[in-house]
N, CA, C and O of each residue as an XYZ file, in Angstrom:
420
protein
N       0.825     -1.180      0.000
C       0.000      0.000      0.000
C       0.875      1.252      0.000
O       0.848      2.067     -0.922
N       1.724      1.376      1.180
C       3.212      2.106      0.800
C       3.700      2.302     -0.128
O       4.040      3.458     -0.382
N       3.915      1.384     -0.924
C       4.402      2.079     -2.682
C       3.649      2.404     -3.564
O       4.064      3.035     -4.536
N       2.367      2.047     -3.425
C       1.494      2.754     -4.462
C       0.921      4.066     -3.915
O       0.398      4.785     -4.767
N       0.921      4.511     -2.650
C       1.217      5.737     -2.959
C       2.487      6.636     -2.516
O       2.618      7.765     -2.043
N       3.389      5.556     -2.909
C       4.526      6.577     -3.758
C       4.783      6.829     -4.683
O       5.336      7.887     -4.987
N       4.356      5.625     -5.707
C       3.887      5.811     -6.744
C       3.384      7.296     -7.498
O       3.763      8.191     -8.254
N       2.344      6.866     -6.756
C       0.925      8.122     -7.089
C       2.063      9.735     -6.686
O       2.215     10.653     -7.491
N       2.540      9.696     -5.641
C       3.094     10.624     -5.129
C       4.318     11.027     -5.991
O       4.271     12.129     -6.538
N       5.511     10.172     -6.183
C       6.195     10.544     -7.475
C       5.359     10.918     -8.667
O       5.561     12.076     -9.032
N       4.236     10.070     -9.559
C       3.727     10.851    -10.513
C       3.362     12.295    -10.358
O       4.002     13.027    -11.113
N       2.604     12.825     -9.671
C       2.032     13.767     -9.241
C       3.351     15.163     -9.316
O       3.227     16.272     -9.835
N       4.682     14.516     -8.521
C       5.786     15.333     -8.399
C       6.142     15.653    -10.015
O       5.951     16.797    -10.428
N       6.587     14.767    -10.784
C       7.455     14.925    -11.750
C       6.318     15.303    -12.541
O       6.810     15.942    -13.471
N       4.876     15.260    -12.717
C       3.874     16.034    -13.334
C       3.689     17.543    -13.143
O       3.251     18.207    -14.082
N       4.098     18.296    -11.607
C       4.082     19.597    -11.616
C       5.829     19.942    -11.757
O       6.301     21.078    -11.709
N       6.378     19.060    -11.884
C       7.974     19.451    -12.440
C       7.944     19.798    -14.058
O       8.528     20.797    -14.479
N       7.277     18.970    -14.868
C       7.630     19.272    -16.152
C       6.479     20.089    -16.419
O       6.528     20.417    -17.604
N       5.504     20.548    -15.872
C       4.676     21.580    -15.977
C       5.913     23.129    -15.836
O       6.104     23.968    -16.716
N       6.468     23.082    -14.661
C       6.951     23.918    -14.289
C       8.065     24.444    -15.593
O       8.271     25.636    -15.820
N       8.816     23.136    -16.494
C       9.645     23.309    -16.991
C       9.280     23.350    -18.616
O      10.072     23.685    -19.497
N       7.925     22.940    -18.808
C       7.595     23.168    -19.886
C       7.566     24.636    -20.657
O       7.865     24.589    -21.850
N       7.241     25.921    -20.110
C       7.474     26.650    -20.779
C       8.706     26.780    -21.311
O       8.847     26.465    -22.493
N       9.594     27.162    -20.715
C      11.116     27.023    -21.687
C      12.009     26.387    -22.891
O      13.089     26.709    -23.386
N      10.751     24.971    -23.231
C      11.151     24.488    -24.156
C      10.086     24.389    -25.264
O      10.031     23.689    -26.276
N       9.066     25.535    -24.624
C       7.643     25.385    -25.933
C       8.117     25.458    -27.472
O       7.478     24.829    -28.316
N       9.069     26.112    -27.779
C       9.667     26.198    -29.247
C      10.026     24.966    -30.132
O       9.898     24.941    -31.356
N      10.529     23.864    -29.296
C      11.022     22.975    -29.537
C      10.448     21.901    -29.507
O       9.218     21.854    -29.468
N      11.271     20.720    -29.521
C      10.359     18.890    -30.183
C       9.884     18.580    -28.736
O       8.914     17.905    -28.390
N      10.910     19.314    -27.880
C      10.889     18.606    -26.088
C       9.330     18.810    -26.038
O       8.675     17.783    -26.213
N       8.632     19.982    -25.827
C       7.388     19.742    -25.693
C       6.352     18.774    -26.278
O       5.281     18.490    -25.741
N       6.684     18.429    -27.133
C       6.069     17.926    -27.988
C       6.164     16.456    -27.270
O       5.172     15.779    -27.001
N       7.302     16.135    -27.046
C       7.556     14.586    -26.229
C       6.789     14.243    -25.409
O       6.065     13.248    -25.440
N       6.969     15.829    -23.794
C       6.346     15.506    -22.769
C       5.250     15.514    -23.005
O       4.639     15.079    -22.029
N       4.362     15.878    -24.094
C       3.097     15.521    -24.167
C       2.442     14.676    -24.899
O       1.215     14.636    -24.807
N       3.144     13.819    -25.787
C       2.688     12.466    -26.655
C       3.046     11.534    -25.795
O       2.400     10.486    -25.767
N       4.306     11.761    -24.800
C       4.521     10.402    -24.890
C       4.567     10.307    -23.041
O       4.415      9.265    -22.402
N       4.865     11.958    -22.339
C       5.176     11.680    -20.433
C       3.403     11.556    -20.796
O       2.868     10.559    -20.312
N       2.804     12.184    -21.333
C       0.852     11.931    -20.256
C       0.520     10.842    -20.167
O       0.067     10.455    -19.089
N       0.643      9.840    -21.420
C      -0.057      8.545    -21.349
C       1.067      7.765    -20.250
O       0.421      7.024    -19.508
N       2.561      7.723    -19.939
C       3.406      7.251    -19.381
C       2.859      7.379    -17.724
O       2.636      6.471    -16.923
N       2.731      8.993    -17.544
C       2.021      9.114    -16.422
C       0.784      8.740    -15.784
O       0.770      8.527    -14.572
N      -0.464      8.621    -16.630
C      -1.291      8.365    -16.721
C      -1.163      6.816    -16.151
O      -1.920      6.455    -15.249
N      -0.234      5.963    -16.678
C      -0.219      4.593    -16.474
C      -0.004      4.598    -15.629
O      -0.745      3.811    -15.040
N       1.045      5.310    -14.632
C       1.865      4.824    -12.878
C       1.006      5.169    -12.433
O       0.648      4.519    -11.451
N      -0.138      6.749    -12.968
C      -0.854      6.424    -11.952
C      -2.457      5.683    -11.556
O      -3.243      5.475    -10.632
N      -2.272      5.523    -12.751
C      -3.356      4.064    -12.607
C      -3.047      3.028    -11.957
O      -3.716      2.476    -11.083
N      -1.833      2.681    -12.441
C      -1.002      1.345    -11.179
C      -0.957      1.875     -9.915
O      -1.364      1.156     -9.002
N      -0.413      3.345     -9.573
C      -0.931      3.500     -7.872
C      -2.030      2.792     -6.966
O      -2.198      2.017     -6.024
N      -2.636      3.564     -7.870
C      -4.334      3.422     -7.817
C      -4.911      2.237     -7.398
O      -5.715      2.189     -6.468
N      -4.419      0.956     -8.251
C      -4.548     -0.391     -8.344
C      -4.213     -0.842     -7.557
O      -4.949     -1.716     -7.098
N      -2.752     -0.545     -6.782
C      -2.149     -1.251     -5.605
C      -3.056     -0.877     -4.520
O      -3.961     -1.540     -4.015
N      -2.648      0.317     -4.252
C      -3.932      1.148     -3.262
C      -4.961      0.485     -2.672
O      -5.287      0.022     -1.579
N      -5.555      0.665     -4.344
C      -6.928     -0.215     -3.760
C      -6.691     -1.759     -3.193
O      -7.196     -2.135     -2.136
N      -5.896     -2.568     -3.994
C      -5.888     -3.746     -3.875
C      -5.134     -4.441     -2.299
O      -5.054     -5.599     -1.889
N      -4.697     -3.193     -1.755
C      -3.867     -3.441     -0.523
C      -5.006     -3.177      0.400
O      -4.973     -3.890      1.403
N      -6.212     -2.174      0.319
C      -6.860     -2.034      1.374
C      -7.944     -2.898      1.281
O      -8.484     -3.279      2.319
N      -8.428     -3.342     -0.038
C      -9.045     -4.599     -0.372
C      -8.663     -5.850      0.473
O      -9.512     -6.174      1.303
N      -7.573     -6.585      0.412
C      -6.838     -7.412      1.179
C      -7.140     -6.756      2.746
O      -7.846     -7.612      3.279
N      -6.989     -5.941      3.459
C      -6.579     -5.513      4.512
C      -8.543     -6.071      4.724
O      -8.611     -6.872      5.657
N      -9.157     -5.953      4.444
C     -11.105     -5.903      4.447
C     -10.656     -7.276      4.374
O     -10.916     -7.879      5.416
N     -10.181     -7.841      3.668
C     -10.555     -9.315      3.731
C     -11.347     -9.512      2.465
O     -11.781    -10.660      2.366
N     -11.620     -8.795      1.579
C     -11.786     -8.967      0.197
C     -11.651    -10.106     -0.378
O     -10.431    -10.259     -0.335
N     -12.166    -11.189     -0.990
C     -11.514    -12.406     -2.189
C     -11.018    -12.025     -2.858
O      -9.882    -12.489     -2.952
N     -11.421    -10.842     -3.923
C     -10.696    -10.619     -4.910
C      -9.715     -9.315     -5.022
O      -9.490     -8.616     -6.010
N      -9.271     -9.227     -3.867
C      -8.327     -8.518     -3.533
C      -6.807     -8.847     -4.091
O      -5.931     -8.094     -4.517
N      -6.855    -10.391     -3.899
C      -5.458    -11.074     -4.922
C      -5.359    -10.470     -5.933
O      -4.643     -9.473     -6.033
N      -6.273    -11.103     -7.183
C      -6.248    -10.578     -8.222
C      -5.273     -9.130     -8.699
O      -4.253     -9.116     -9.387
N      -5.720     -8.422     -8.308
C      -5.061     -6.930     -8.759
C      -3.470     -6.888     -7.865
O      -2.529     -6.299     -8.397
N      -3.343     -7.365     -6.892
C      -2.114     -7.284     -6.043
C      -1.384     -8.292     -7.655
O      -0.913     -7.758     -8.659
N      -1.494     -9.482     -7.453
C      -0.841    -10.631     -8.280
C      -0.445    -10.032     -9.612
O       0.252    -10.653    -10.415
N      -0.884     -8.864     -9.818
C      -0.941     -8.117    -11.547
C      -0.153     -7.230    -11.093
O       0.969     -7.190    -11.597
N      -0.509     -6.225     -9.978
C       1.012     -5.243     -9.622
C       2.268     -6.109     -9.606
O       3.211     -6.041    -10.394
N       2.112     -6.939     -8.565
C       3.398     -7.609     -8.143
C       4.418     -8.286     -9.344
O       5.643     -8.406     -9.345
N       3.481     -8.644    -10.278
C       4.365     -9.310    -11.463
C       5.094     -8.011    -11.882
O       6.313     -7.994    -11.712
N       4.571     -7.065    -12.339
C       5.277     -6.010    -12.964
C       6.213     -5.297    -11.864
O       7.207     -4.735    -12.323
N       6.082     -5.264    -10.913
C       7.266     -4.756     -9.941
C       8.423     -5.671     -9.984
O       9.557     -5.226     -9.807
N       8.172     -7.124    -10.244
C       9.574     -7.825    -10.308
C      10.665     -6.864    -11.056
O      11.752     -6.643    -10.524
N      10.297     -6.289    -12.359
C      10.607     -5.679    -13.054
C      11.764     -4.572    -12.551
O      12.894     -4.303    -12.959
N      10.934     -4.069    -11.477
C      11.763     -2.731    -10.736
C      12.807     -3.251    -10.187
O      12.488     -3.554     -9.037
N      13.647     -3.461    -10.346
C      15.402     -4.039     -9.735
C      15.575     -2.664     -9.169
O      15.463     -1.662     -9.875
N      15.896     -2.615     -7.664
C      15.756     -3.570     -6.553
C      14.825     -3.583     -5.831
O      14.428     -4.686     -5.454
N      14.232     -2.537     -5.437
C      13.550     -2.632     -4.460
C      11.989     -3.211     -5.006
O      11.291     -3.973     -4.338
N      11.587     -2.625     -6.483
C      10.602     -3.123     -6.584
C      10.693     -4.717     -6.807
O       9.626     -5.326     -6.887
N      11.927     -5.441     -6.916
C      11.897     -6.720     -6.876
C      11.947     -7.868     -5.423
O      11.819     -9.080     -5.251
N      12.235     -6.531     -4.484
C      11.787     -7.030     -3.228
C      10.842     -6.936     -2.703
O      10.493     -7.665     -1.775
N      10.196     -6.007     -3.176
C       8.764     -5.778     -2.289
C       7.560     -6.754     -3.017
O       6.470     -7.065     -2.538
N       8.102     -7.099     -4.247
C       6.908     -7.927     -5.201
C       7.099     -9.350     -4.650
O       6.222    -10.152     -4.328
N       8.713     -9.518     -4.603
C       8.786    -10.758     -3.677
C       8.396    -11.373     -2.877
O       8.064    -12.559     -2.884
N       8.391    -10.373     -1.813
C       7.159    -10.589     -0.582
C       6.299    -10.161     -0.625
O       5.977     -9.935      0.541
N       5.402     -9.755     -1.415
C       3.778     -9.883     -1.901
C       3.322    -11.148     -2.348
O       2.219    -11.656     -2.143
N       4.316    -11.619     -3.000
C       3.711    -12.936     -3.898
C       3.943    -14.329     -2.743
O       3.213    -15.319     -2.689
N       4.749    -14.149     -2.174
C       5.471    -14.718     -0.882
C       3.578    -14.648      0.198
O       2.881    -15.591      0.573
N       3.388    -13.348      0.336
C       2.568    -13.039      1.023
C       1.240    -14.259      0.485
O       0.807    -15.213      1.132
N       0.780    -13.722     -1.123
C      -0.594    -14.121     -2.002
C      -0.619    -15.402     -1.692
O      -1.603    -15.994     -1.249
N       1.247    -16.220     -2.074
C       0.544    -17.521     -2.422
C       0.564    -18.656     -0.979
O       0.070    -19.783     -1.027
N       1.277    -18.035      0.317
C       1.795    -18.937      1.166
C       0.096    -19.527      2.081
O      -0.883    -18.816      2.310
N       0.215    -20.490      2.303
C      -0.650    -21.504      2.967
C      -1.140    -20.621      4.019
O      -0.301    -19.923      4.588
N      -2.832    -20.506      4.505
C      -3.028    -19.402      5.504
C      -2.635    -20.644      6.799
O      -2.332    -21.837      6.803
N      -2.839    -19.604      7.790
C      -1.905    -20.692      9.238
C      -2.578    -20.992      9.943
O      -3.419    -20.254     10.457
N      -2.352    -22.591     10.269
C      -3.466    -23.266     11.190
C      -3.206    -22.922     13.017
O      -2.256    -23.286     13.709
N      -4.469    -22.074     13.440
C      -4.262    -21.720     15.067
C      -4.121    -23.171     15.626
O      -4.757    -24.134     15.198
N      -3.264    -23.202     16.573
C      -2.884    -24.052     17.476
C      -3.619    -24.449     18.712
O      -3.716    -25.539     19.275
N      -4.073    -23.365     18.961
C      -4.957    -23.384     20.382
C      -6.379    -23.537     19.756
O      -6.316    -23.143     18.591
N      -7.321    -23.851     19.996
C      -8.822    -24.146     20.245
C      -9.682    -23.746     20.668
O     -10.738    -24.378     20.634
């Protein structure tokens, strides 16, 4: 839940950064980039925020289909070397391990 909204929180940053820095290069192709190609880029992390977000407080309710959307972040965080390959680690660690039988009665 922690990284998706840092996620969300980095998008958000580097969205009023190249706002900030966009005028200076309106003449040129640069604008043209950050806007064909950073909106939809942005647009995506922060849809994946979003997804984790939800899917972490989903889980936390006790949700069924709370897996689902975690199991779809987590694959694509393997991706993130390092940390996102640790934290997906122990998500999936988390999704797939056997729930635990109480001892006491």
């Amino acid at each position: 839940m922690l990284l998706g909204l840092f996620v969300i929180g980095c998008v958000l940053l580097l969205w009023a950064a190249a706002a900030q820095f966009a005028p200076y290069v309106s003449g040129s192709f640069v604008h043209e980039i950050f806007t064909w190609i950073g909106g939809p880029i942005a647009a995506a992390f922060a849809l994946f925020g979003v997804v984790e977000v939800t899917g972490a407080a989903a889980l936390i309710a006790a949700r069924r289909w709370a897996r689902w959307p975690l199991l779809l972040v987590s694959v694509v965080q393997l991706w993130i070397f390092p940390i996102g390959t640790l934290l997906a680690g122990y998500t999936l660690w988390v999704l797939f391990r056997k729930p635990a039988v109480p001892l006491i009665t």
